[in-house]
C-alpha positions in Angstrom: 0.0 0.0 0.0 1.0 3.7 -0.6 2.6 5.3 2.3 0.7 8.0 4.0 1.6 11.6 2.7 2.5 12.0 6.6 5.6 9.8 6.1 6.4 11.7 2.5 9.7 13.6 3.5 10.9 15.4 0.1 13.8 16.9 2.2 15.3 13.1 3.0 16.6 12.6 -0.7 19.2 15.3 0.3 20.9 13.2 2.4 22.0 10.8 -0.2 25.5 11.3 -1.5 25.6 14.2 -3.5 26.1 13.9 -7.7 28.7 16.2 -9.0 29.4 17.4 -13.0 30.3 20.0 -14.8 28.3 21.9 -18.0 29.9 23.7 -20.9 27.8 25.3 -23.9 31.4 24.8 -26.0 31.8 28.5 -25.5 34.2 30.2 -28.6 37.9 30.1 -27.0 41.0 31.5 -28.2 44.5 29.8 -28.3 47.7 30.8 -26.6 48.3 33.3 -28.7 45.3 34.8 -28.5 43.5 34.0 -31.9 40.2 32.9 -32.0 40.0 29.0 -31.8 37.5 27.3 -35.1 34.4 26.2 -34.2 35.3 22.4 -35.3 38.4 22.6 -32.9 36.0 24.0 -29.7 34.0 20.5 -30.6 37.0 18.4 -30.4 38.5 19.7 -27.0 35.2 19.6 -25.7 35.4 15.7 -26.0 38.9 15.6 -24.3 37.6 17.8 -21.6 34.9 15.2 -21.3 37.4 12.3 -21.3 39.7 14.2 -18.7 36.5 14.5 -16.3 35.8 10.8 -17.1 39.0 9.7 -15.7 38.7 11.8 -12.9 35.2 10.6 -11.4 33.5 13.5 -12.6 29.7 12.4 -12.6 28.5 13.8 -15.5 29.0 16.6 -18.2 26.4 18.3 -19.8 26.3 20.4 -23.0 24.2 23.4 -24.4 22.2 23.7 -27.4 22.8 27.1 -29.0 22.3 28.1 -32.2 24.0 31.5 -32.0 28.2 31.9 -33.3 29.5 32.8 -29.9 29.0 28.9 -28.9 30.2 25.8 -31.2 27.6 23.1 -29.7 24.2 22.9 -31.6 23.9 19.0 -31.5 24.9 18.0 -28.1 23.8 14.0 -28.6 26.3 14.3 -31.4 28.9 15.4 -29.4 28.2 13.3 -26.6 27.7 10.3 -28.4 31.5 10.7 -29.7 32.4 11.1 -25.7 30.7 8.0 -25.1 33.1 6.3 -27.5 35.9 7.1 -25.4 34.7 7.1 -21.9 33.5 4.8 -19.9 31.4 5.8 -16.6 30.7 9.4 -16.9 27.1 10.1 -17.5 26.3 12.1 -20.6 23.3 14.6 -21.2 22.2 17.8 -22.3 22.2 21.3 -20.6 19.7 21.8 -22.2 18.3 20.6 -24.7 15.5 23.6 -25.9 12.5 21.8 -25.9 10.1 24.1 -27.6 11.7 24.4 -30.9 12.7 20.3 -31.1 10.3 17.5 -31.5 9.7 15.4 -28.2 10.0 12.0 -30.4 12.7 13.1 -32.0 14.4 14.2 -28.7 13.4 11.2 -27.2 14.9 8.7 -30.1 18.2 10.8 -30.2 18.6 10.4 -26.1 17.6 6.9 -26.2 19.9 5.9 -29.0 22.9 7.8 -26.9 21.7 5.5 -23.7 22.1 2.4 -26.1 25.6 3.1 -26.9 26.7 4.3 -24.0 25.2 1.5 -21.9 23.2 3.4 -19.8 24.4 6.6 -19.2 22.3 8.9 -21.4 20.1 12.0 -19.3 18.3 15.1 -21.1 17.6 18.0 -19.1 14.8 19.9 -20.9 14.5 23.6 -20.7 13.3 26.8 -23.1 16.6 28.1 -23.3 17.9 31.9 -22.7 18.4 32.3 -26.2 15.8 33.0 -28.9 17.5 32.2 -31.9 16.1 28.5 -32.7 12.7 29.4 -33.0 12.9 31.4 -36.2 15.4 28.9 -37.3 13.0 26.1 -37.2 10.1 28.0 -38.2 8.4 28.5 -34.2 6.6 31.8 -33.4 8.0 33.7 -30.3 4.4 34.0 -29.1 3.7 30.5 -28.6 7.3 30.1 -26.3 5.0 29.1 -22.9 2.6 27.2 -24.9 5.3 25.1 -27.1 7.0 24.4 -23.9 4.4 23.1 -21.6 2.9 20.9 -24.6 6.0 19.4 -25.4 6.9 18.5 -22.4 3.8 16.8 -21.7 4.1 14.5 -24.7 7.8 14.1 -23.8 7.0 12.9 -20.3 3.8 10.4 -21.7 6.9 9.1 -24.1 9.4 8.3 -20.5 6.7 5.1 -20.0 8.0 3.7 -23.3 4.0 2.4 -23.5 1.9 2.8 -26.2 1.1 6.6 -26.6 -1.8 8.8 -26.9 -1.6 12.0 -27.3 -2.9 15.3 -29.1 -1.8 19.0 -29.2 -1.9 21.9 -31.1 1.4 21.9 -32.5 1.7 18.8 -34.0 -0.3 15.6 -35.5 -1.9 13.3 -32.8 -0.3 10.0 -31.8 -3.1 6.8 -31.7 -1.3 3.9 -29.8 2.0 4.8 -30.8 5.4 4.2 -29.3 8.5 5.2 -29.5 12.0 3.5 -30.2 14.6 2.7 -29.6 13.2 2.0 -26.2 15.9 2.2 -23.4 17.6 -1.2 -22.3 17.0 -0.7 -18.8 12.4 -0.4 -19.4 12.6 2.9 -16.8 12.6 5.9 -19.8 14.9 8.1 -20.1 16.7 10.1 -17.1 15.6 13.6 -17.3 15.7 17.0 -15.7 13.7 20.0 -16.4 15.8 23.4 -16.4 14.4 25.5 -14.1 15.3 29.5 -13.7 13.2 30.5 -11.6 9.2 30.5 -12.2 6.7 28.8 -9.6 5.0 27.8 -12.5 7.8 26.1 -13.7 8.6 24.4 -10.5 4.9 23.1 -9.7 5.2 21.6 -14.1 8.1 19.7 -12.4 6.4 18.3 -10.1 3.7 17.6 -12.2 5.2 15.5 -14.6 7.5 14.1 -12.1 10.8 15.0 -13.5 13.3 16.2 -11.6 14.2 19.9 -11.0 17.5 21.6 -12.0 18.0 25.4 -10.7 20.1 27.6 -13.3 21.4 29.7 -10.5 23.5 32.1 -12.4 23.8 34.8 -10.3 22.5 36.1 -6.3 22.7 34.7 -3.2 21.9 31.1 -3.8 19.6 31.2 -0.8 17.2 33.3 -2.6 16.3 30.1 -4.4 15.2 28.7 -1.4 11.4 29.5 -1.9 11.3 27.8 -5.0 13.0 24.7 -3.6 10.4 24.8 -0.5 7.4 25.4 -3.7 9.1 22.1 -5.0 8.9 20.2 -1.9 5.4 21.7 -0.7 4.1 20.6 -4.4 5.0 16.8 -3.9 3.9 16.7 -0.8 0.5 17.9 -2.1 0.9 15.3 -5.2 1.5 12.6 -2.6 -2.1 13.3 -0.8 -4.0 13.1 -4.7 -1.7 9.9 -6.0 0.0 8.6 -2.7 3.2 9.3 -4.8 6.3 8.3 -2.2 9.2 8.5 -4.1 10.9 12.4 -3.4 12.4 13.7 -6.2 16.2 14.7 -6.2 17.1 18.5 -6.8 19.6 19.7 -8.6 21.3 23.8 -9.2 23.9 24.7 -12.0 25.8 27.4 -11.8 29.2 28.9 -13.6 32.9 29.2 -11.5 36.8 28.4 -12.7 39.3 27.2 -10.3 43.0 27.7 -10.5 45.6 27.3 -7.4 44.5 30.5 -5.7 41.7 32.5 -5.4 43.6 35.5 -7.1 44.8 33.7 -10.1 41.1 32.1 -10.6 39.9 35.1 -10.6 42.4 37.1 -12.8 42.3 34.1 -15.2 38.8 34.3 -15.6 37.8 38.1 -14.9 38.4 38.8 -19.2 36.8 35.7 -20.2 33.3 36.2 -18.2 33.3 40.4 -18.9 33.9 39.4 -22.9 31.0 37.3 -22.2 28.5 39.1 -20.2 29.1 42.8 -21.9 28.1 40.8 -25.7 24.9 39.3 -24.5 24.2 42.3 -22.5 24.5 44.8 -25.4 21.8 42.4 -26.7 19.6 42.6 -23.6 20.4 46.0 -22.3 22.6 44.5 -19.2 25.0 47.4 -17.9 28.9 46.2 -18.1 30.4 43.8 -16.1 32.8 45.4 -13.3 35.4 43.4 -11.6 33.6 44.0 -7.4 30.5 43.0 -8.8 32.6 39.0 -10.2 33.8 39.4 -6.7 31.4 39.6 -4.8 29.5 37.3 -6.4 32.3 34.9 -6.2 32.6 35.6 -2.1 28.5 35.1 -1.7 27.1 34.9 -4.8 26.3 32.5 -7.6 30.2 32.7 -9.5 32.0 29.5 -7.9 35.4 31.2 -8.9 38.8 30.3 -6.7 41.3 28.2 -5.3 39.7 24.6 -4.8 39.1 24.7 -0.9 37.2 28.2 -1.6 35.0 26.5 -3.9 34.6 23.8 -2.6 33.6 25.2 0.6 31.0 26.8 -1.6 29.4 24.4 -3.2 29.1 22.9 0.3 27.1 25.5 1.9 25.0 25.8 -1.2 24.1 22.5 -1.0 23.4 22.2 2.1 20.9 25.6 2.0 18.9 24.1 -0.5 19.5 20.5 -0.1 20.7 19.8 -3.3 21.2 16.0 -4.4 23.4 17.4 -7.6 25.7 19.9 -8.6 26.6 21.2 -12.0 29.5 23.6 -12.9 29.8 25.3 -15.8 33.0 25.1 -16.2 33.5 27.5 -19.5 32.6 30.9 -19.7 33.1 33.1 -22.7 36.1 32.5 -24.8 38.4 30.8 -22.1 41.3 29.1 -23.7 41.3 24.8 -23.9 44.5 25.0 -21.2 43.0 26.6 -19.0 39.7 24.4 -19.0 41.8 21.8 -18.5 43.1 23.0 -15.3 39.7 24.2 -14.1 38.5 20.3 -15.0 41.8 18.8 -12.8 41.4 20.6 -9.8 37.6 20.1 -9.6 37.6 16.2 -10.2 40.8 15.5 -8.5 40.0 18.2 -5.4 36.9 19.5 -5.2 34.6 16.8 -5.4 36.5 14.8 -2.2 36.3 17.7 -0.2 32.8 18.9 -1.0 32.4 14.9 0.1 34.0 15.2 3.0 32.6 18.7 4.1 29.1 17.2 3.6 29.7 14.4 5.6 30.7 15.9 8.6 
């Protein structure tokens, strides 16, 4: 028999061992000598910064869909699926994978066929994106974005029971009995996320479909999340009274950083990068410049995990225990960061931070 919604406890998946990876969207880079890096070339350190993580008992590594020429990954199962080639236990997914100007069969099929040759280690996390630019690309109107999202996803989440389907929307033909393959070798769907940044409405459609939440916490005090997170858990409890639903769901939080020996060279090494980065999009969105206090403070309190390994780690620590995270994501790239230095960032998180964020959490 169901448990009683009385003996539902969202908050006790935290204390299970907590998941560590790192996220790049292949940001442009430049080489040593300061010339931009090709696209093609971005791709193929991407895999050997995936294959260094691998060996170092990374978790996972996620990659970003863009379709915009300051980042080099439009088709992360591509890219992934060559990483699965040459890895062997890091899991693989998507970060994310923009949901409303894809097809959810499609999306599914690609993920699935990426969990059959890796053996298992395929995950999507589904989101909208911050970028607008695949919607005209694939012929989506703008002022549909919440509606293509929240239909989407709900076919996407019927297609995670790998069951006959039946489904109809207003964006595409209706599905009469039909599945989906290649269906994944273990019968449980596909492991997926949904990207959230920020919207109850987004957090309660989580819940909803019962797929796990990821916070892109990009910048703030990552406390001020914790109302979402408490949204999250009040929401399953309340599913758990209708369905007697008594598995919590884990929750995960994504957020950018760079490490380097000491909290001065981190953040020298990656003060151009990030203010390259954030004064381009924000002459798109009317963002004022970047200024080097405001990178660090945010990397003393905010949502910038940029230092020496014991500062970050200590970090990522406290943020996971304030929101009892089961996951943690960082991006690792941001802006056009040269391959080395990725490199180094990738060592000293797999190699340092992940014990010690262990250890601190254990105490």
């Amino acid at each position: 028999q169901p448990e009683s919604s009385a003996a539902f406890d969202p908050t006790l998946v935290a204390g299970r061992d907590i998941e560590l990876g790192l996220d790049t969207f292949g940001d442009m880079s430049v080489g040593a000598d300061g010339r931009p890096t090709p696209a093609a070339q971005v791709i193929r350190d991407v895999v050997e910064q995936a294959v260094l993580a691998d060996s170092l008992g990374v978790d996972s590594i996620g990659l970003g869909e863009h379709h915009r020429d300051d980042y080099a990954i439009s088709a992360p199962d591509i890219v992934l699926a060559a990483i699965a080639g040459e890895t062997g236990r890091i899991r693989l997914g998507s970060a994310v994978t923009v949901l409303s100007s894809d097809d959810p069969i499609r999306v599914y099929e690609r993920f699935a066929t990426l969990d059959a040759v890796s053996r298992g280690r395929a995950e999507v996390v589904l989101g909208r994106g911050s970028f607008t630019e695949s919607f005209p690309l694939f012929g989506f109107d703008l002022a549909d974005y919440e509606m293509l999202f929240d239909e989407k996803l709900g076919l996407f989440a019927a297609l995670r029971a790998e069951a006959p389907v039946n489904w109809s929307g207003r964006h595409r033909s209706p599905l009469h009995d039909q599945r989906v393959y290649p269906e994944t070798e273990s019968g449980g769907g596909l492991t997926t996320w949904i990207g959230v940044g920020g919207s109850p409405e987004s957090v309660v459609r989580s819940v909803r479909h019962q797929i796990p939440m990821m916070l892109a916490i990009i910048g703030g005090a990552p406390g001020r999340f914790g109302q979402y997170v408490e949204l999250y858990r009040r929401a399953q409890v309340e599913l758990a009274d209708e369905t007697g639903q008594t598995r919590p769901l884990p929750l995960g939080a994504h957020s950018p950083g760079h490490l380097a020996d000491t909290d001065e060279q981190a953040l020298d090494e990656y003060w151009p990068y990030y203010r390259a980065m954030n004064d381009r999009i924000g002459r798109e969105r009317g963002w004022p410049p970047a200024t080097k206090d405001k990178l660090i403070a945010e990397a003393i309190s905010g949502s910038q995990y940029v230092g020496s390994p014991e500062t970050v780690a200590t970090r990522i620590a406290a943020t996971a225990r304030t929101l009892g995270l089961t996951r943690f994501d960082l991006k690792y790239s941001s802006g056009p960061m040269p391959h080395s230095m990725l490199l180094r960032s990738i060592e000293l998180y797999g190699s340092v931070v992940i014990p010690r964020v262990r250890e601190l959490l254990s105490r």
